[in-house]
Each structure stands twice: as C-alpha cells, then as structure tokens.
C-alpha positions as CSV (number, residue, x, y, z in Angstrom):
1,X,-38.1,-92.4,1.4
2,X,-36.0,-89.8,0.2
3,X,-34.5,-86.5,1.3
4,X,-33.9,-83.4,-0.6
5,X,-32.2,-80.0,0.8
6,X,-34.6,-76.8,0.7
7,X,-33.4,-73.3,2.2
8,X,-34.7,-72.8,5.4
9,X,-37.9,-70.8,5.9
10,X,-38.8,-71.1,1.9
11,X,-42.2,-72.2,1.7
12,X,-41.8,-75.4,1.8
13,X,-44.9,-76.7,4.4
14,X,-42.4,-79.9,5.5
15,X,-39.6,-77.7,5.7
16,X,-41.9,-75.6,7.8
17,X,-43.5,-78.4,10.2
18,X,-39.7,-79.7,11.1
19,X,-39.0,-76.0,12.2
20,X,-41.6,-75.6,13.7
21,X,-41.3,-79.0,15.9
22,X,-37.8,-78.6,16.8
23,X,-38.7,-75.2,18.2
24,X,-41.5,-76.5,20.2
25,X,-39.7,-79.4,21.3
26,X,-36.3,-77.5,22.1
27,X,-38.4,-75.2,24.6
28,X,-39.9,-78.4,26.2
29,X,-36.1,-79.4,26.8
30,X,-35.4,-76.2,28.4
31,X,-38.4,-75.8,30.5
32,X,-37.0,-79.0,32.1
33,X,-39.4,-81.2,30.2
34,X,-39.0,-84.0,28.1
35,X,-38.8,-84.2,24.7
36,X,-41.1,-85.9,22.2
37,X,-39.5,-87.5,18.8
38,X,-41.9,-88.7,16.5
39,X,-41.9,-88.1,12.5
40,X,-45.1,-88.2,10.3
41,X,-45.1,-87.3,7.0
42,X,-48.8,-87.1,5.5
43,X,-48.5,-85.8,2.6
C-alpha cells in the first residue's frame, strides 16, 4: 500500500470517501455517539 497527497476536495473519489467518513463520523462523536473506524479501499 502506498499513499500519495491530493488537494482536498479535487476529484479525487478516495479523497472524497475519507472526507466524507470523517464528517459523518465526527458528528457521531459529537451527538455523544461512538465512533466507527474502519478503512476499505475497493478500488
């Protein structure tokens, strides 16, 4: 596995999926809830 830096909110559909799970994950946390961490890349 490797990782590779892209600019935020380019495109780029992994880029997109970790955004989008650490927003839905950081409002768990806040609602009181607890969080999930899980990673799946499926290209």
């Amino acid at each position: 596995m490797s990782f590779r830096w892209v600019q935020g909110h380019a495109g780029n559909r992994y880029n997109e999926l970790a955004d989008t799970s650490a927003k839905t994950e950081a409002e768990k946390v806040q609602a009181g809830l607890p969080a999930v961490i899980r990673l799946e890349l499926n290209p």
